[in-house]
PDB file of N, CA, C and O in Angstrom, chain B, residues numbered from 101:
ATOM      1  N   UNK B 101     107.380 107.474 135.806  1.00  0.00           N
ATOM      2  CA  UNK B 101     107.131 107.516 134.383  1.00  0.00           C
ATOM      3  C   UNK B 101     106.413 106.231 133.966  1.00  0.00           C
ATOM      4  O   UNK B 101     106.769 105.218 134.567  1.00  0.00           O
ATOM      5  N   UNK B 102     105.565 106.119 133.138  1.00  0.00           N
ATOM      6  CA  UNK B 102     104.985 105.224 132.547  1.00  0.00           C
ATOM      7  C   UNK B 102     105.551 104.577 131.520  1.00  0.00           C
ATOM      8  O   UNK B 102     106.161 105.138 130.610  1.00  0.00           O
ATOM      9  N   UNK B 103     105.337 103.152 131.644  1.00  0.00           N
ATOM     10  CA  UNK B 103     106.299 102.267 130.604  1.00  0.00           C
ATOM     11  C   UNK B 103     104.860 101.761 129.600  1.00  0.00           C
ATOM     12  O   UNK B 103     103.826 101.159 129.889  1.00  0.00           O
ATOM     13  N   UNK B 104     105.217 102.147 128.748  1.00  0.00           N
ATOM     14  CA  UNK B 104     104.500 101.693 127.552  1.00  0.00           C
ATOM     15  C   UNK B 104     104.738 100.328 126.775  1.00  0.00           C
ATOM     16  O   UNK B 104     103.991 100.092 125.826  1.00  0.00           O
ATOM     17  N   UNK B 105     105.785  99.359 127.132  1.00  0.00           N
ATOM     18  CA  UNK B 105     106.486  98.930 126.059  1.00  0.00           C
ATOM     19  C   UNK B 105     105.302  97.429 126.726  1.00  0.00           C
ATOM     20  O   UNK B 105     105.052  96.915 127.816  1.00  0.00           O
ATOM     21  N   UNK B 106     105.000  97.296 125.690  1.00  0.00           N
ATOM     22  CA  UNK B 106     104.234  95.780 124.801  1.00  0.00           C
ATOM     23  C   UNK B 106     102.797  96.181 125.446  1.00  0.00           C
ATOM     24  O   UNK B 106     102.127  95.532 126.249  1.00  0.00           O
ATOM     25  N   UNK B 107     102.504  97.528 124.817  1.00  0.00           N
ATOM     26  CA  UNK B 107     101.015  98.071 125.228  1.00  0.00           C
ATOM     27  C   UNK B 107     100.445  98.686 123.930  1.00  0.00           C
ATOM     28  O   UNK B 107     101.322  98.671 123.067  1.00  0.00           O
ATOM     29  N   UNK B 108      99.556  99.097 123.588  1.00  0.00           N
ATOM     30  CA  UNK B 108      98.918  99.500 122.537  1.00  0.00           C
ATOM     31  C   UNK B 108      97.703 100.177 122.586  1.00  0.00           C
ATOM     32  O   UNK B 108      97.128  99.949 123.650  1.00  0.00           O
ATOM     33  N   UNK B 109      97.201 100.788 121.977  1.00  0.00           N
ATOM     34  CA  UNK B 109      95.686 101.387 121.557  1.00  0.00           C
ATOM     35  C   UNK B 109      94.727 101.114 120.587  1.00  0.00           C
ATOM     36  O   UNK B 109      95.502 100.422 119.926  1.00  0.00           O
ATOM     37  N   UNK B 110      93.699 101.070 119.942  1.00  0.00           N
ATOM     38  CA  UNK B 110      93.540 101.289 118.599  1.00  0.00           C
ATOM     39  C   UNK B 110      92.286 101.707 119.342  1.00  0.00           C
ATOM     40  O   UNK B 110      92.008 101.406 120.503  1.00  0.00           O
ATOM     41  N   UNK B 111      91.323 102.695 118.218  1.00  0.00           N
ATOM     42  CA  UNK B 111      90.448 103.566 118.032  1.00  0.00           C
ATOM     43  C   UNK B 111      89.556 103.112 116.525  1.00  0.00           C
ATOM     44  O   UNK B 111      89.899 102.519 115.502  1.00  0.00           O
ATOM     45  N   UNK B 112      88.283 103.715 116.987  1.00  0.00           N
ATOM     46  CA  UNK B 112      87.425 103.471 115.459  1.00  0.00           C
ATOM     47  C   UNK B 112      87.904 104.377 114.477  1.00  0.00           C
ATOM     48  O   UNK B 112      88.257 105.515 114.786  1.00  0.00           O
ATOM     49  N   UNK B 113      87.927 104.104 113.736  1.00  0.00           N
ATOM     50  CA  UNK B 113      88.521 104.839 112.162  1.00  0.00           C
ATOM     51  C   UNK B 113      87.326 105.760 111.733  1.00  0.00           C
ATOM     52  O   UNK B 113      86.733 105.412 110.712  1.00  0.00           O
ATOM     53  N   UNK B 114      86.848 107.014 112.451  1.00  0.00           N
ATOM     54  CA  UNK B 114      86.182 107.707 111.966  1.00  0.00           C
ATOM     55  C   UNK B 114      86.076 108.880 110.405  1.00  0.00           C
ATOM     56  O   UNK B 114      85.463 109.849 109.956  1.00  0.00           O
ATOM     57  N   UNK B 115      87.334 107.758 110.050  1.00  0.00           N
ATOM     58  CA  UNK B 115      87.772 108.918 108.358  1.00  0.00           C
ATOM     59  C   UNK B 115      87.846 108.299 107.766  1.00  0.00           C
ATOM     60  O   UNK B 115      88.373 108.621 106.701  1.00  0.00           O
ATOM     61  N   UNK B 116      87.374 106.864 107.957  1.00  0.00           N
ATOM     62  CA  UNK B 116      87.257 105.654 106.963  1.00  0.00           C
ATOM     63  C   UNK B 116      85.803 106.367 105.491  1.00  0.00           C
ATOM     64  O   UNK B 116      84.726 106.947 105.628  1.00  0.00           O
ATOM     65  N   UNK B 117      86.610 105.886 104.225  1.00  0.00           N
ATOM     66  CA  UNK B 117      86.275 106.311 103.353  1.00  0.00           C
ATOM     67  C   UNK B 117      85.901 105.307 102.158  1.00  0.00           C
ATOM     68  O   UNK B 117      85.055 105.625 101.322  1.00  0.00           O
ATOM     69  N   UNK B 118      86.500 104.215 102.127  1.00  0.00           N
ATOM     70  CA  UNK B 118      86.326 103.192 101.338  1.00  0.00           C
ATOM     71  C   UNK B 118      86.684 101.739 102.157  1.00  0.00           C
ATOM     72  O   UNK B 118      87.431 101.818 103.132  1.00  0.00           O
ATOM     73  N   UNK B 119      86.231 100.628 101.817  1.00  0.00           N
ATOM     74  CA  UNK B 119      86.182  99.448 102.288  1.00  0.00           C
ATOM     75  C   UNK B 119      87.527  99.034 102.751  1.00  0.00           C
ATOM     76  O   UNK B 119      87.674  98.462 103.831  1.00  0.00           O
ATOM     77  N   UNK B 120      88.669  99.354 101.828  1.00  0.00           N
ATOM     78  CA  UNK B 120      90.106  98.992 102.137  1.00  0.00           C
ATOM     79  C   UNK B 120      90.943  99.616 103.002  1.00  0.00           C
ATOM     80  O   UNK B 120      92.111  99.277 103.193  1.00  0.00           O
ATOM     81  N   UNK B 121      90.189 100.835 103.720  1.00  0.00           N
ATOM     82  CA  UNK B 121      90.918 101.625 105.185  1.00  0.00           C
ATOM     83  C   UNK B 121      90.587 100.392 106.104  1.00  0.00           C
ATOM     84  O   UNK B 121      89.949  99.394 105.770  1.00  0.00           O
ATOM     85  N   UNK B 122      91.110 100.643 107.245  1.00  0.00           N
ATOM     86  CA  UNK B 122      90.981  99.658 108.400  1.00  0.00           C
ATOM     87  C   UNK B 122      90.050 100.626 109.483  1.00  0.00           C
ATOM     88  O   UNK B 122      90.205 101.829 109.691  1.00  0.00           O
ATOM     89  N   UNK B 123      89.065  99.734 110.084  1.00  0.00           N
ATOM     90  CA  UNK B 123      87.738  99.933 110.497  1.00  0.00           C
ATOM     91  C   UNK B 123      88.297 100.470 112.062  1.00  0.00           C
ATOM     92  O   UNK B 123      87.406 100.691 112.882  1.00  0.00           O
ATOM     93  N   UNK B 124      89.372 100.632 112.391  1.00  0.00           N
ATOM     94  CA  UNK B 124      90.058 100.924 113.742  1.00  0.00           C
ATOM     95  C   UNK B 124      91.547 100.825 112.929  1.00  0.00           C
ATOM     96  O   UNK B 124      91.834 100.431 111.799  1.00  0.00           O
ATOM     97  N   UNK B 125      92.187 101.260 113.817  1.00  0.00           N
ATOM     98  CA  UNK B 125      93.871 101.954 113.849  1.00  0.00           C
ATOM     99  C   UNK B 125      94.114 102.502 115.403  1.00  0.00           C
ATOM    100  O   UNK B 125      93.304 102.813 116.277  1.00  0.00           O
ATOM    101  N   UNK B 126      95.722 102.488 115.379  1.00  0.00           N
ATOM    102  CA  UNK B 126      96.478 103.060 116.655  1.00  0.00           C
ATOM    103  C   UNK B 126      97.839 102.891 116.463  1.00  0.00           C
ATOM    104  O   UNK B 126      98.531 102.730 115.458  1.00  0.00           O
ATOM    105  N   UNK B 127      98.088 102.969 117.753  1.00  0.00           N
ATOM    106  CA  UNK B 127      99.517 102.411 117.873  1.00  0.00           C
ATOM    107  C   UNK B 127      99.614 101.666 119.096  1.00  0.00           C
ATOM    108  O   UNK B 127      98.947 101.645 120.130  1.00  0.00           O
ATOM    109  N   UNK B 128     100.945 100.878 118.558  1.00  0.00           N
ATOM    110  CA  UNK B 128     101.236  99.800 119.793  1.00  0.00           C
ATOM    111  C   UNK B 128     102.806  99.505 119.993  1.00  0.00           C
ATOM    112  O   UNK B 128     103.360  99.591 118.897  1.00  0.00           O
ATOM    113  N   UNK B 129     103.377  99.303 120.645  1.00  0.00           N
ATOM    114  CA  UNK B 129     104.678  99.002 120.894  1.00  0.00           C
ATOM    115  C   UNK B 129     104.861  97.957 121.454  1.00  0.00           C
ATOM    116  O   UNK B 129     104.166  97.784 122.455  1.00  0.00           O
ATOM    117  N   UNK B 130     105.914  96.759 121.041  1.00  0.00           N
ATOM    118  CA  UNK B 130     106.007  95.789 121.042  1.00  0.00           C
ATOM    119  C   UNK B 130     107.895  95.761 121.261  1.00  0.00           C
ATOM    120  O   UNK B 130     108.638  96.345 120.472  1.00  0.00           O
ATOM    121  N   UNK B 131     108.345  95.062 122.335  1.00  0.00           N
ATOM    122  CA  UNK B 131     109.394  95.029 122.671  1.00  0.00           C
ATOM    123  C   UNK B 131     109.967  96.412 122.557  1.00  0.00           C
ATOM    124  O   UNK B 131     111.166  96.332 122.292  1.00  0.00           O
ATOM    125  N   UNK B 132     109.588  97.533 122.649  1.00  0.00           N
ATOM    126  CA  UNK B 132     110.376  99.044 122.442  1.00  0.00           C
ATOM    127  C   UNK B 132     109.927  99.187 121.058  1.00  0.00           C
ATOM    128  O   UNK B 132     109.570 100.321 120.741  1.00  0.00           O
ATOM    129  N   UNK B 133     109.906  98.849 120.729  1.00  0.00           N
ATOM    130  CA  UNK B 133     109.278  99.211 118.834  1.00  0.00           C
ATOM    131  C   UNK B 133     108.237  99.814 118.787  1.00  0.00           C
ATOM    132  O   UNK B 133     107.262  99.108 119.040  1.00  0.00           O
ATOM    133  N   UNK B 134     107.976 101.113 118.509  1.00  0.00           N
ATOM    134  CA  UNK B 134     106.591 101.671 118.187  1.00  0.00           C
ATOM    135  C   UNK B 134     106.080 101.384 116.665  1.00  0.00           C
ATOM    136  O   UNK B 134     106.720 101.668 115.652  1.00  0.00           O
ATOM    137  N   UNK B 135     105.030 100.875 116.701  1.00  0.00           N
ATOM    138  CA  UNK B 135     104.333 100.639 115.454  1.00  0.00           C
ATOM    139  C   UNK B 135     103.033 101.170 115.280  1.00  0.00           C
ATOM    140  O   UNK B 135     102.525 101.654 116.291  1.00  0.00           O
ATOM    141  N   UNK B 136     102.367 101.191 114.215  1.00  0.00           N
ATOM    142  CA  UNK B 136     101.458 101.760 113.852  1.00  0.00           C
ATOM    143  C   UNK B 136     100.142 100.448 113.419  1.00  0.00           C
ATOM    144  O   UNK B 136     100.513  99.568 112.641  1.00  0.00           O
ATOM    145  N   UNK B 137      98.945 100.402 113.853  1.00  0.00           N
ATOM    146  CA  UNK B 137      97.898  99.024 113.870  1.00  0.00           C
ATOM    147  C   UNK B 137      96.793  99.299 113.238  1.00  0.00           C
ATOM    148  O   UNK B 137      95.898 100.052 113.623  1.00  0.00           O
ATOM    149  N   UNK B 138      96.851  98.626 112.157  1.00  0.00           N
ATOM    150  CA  UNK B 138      95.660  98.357 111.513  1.00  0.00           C
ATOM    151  C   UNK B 138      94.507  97.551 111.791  1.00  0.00           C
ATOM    152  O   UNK B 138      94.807  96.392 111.501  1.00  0.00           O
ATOM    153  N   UNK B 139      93.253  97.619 112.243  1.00  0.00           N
ATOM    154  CA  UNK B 139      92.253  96.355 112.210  1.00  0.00           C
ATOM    155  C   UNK B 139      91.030  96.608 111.288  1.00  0.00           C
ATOM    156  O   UNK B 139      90.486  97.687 111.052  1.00  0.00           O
ATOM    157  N   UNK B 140      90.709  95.328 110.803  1.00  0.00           N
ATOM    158  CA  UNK B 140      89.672  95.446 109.864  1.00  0.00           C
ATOM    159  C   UNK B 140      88.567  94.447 110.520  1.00  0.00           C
ATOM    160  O   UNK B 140      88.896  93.877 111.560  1.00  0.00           O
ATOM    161  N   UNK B 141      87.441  94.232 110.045  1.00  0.00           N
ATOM    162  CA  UNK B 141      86.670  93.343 110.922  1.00  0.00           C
ATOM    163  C   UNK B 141      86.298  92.525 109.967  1.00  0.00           C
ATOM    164  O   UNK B 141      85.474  93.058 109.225  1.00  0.00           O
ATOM    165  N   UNK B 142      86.560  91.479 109.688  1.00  0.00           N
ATOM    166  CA  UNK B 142      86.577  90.207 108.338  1.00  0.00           C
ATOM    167  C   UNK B 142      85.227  89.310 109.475  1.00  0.00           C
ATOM    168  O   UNK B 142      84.771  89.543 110.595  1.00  0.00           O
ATOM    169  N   UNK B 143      85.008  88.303 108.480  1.00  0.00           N
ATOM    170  CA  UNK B 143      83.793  87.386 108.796  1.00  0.00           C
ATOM    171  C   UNK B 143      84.424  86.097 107.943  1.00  0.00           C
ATOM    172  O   UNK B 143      84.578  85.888 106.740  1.00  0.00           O
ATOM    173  N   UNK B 144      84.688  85.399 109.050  1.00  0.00           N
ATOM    174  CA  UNK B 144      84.968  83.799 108.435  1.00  0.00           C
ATOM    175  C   UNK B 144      83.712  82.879 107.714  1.00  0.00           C
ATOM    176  O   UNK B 144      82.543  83.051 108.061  1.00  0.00           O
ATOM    177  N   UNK B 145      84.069  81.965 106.756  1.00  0.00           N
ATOM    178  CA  UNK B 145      83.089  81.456 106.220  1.00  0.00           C
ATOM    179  C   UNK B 145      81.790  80.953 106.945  1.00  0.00           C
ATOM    180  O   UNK B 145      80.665  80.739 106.493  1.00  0.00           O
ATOM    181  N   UNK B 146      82.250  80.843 108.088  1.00  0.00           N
ATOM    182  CA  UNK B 146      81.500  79.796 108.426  1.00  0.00           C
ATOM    183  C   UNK B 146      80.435  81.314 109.215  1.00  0.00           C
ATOM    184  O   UNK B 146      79.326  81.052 109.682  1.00  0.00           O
ATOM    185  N   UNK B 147      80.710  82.056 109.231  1.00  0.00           N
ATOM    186  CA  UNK B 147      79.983  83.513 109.724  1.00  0.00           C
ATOM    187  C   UNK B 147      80.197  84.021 110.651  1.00  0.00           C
ATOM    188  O   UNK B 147      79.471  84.953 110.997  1.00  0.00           O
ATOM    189  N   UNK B 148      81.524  83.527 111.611  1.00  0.00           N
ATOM    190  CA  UNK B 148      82.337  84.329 112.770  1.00  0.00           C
ATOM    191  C   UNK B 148      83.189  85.328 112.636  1.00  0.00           C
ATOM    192  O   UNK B 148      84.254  85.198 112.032  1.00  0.00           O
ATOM    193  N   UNK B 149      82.762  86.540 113.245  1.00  0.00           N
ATOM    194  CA  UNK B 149      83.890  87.937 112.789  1.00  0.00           C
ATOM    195  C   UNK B 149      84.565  87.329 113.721  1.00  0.00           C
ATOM    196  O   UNK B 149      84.323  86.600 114.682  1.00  0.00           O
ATOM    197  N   UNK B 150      86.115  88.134 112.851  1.00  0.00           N
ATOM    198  CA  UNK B 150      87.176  88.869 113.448  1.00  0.00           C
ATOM    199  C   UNK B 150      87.944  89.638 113.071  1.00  0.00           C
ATOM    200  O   UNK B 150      87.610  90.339 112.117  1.00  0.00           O
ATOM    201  N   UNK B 151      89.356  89.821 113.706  1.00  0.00           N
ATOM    202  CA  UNK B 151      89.976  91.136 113.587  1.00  0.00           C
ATOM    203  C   UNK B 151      91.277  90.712 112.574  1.00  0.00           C
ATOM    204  O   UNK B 151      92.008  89.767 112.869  1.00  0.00           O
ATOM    205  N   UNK B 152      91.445  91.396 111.539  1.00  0.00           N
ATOM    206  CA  UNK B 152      92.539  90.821 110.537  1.00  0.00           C
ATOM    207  C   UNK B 152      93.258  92.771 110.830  1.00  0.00           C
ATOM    208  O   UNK B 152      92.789  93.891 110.629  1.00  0.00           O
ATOM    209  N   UNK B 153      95.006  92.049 111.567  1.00  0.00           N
ATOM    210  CA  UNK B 153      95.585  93.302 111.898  1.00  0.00           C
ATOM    211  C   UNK B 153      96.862  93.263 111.046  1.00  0.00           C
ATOM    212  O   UNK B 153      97.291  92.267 110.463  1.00  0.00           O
ATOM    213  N   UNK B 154      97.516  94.731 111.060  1.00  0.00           N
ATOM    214  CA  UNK B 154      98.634  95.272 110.593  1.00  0.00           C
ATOM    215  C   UNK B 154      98.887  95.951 110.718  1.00  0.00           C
ATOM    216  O   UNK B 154      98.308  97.028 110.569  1.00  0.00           O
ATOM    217  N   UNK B 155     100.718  95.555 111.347  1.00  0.00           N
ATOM    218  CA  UNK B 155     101.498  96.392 111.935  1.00  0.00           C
ATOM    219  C   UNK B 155     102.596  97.136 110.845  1.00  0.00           C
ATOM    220  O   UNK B 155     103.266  96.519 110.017  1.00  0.00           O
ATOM    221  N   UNK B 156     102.604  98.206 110.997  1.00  0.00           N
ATOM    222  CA  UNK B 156     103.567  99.051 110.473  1.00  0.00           C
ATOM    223  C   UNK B 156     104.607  99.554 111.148  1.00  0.00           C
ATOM    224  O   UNK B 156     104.147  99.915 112.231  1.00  0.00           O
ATOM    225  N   UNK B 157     106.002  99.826 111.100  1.00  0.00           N
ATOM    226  CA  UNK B 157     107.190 100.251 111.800  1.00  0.00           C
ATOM    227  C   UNK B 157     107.022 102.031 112.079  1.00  0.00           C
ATOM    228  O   UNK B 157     107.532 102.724 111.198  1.00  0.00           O
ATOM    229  N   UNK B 158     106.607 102.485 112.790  1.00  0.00           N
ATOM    230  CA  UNK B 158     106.879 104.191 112.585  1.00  0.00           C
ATOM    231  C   UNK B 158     108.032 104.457 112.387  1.00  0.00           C
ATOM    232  O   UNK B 158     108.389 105.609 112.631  1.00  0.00           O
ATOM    233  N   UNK B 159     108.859 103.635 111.954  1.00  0.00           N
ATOM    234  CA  UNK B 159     110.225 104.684 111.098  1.00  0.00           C
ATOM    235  C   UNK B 159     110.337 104.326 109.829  1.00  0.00           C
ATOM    236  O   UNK B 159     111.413 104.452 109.244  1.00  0.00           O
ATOM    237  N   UNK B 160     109.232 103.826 109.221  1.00  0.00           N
ATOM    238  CA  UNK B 160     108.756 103.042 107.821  1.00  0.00           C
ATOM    239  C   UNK B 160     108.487 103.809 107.363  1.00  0.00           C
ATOM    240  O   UNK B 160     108.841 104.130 106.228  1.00  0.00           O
ATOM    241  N   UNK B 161     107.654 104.472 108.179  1.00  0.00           N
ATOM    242  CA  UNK B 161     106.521 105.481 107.827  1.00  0.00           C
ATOM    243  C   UNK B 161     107.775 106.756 107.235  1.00  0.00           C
ATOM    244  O   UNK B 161     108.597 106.993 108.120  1.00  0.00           O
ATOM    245  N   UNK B 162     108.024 107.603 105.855  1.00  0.00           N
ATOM    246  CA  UNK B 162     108.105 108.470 105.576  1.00  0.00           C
ATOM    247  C   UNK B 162     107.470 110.056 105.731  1.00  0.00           C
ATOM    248  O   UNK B 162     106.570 110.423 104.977  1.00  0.00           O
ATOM    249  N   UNK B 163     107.967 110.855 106.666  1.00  0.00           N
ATOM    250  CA  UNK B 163     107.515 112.035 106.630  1.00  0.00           C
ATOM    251  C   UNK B 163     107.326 112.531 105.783  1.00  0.00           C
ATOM    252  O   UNK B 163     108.386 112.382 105.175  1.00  0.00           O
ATOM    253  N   UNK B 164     106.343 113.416 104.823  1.00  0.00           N
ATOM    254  CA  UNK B 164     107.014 114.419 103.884  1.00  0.00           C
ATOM    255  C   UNK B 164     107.831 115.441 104.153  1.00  0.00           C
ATOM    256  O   UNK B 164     107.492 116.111 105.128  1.00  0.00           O
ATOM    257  N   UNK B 165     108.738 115.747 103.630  1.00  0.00           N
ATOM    258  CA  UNK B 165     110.196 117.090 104.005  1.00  0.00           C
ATOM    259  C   UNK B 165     109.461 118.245 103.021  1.00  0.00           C
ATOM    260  O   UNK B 165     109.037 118.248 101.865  1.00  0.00           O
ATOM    261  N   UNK B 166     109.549 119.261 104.161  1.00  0.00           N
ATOM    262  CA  UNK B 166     109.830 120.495 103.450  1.00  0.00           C
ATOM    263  C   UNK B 166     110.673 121.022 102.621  1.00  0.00           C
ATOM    264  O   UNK B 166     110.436 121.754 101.661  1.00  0.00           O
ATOM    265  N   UNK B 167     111.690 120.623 103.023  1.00  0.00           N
ATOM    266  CA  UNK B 167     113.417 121.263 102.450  1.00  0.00           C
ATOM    267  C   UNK B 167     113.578 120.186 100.816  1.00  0.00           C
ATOM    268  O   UNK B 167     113.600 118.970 101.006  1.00  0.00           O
ATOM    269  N   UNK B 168     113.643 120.514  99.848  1.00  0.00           N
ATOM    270  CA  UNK B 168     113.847 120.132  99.098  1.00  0.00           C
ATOM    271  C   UNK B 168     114.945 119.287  98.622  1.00  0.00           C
ATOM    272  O   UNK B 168     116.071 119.783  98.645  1.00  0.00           O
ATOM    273  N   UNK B 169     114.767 117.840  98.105  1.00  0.00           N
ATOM    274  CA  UNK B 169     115.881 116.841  98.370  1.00  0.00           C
ATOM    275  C   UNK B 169     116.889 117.814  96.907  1.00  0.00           C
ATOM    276  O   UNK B 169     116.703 118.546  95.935  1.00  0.00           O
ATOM    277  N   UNK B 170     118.375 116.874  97.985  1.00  0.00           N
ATOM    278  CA  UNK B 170     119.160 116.872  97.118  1.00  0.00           C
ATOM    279  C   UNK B 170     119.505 115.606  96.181  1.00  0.00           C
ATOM    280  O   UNK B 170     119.157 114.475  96.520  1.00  0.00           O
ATOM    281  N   UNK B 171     120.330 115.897  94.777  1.00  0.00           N
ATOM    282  CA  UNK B 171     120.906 114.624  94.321  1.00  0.00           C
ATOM    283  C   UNK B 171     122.544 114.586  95.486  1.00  0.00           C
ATOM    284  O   UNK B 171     123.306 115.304  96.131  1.00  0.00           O
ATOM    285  N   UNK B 172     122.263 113.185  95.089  1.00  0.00           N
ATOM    286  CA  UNK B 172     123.702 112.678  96.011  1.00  0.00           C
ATOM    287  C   UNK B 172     124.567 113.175  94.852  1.00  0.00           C
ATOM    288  O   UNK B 172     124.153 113.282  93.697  1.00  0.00           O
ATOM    289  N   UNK B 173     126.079 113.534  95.351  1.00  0.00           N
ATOM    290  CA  UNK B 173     127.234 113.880  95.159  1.00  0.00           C
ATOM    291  C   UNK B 173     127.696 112.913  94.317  1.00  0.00           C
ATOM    292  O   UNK B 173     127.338 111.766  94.583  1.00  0.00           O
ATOM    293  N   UNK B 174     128.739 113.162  92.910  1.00  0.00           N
ATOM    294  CA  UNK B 174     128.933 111.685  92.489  1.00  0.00           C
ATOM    295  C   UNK B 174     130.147 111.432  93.061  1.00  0.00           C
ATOM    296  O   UNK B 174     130.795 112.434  93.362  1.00  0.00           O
ATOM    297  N   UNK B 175     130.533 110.579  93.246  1.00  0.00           N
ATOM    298  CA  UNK B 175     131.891 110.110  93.952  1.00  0.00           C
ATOM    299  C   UNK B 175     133.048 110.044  93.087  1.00  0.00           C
ATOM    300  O   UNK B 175     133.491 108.984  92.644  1.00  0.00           O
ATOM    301  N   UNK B 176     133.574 111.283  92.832  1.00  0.00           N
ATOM    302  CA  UNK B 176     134.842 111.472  92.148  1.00  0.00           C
ATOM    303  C   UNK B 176     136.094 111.068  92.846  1.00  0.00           C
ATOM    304  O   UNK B 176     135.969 111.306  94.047  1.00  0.00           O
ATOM    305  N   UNK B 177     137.576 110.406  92.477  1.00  0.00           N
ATOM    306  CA  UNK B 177     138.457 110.290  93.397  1.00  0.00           C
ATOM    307  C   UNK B 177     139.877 111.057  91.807  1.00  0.00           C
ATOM    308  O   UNK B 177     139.922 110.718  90.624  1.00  0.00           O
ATOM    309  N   UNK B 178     140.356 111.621  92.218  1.00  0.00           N
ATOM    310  CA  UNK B 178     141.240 112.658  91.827  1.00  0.00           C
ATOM    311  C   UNK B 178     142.781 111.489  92.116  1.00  0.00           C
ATOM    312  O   UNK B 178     143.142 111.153  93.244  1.00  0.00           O
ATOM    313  N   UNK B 179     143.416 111.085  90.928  1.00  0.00           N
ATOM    314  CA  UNK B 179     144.966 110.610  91.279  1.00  0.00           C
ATOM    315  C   UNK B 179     146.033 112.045  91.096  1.00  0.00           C
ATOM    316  O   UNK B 179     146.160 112.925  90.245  1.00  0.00           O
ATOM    317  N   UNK B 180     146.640 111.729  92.315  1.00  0.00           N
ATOM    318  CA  UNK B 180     147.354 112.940  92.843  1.00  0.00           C
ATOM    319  C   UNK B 180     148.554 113.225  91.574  1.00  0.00           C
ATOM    320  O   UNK B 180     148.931 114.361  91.286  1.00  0.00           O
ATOM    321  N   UNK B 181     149.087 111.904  90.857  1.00  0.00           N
ATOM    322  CA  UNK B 181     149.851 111.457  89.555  1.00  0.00           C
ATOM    323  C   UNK B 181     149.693 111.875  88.660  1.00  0.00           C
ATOM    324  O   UNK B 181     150.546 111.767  87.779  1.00  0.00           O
ATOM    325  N   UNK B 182     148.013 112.848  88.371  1.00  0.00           N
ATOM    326  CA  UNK B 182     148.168 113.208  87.117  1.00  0.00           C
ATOM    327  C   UNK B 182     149.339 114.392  86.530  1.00  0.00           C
ATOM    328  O   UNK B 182     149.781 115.231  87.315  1.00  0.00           O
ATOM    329  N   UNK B 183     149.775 114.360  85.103  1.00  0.00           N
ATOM    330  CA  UNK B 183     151.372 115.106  85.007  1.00  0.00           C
ATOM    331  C   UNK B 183     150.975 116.541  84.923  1.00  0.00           C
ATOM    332  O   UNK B 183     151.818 117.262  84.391  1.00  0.00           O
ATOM    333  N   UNK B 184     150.220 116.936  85.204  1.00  0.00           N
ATOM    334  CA  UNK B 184     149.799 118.406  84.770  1.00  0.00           C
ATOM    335  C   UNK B 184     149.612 119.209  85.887  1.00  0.00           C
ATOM    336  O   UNK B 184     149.281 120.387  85.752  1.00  0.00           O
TER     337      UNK B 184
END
């Protein structure tokens, strides 16, 4: 089996749509942690690119649910004492 852990990918961002998507994305895992990688390609003043990255947690990341949320339960507690 292949061990993935403190390996990564990223790919060109071919669905990039506006300036503030990141110009490449992937994923990478870092100590067992799968995360999700942003890179953008910035240009320092002085006129040297590089790569300005960000990592996201994939369990950060919210799925959308099908099943429709519930409200939580309110937490009633009943004294067994009442005289009735």
């Amino acid at each position: 089996m292949y061990d993935n852990t403190n390996k990564g990918a990223i790919f060109k961002n071919d669905r990039k749509q506006n300036e503030r998507q990141p110009d490449y994305n992937g994923t990478i895992n870092v100590e067992g942690k799968e995360y999700y990688i942003s890179c953008w390609i910035k240009e320092s003043q002085s006129g040297k690119k590089f790569f300005s990255t960000s990592l996201t947690a994939k369990e950060q990341v919210q799925q959308p649910s099908s099943a429709p949320k519930r409200m939580a339960e309110p937490d009633i507690s009943f004294d067994d004492d009442v005289p009735f």
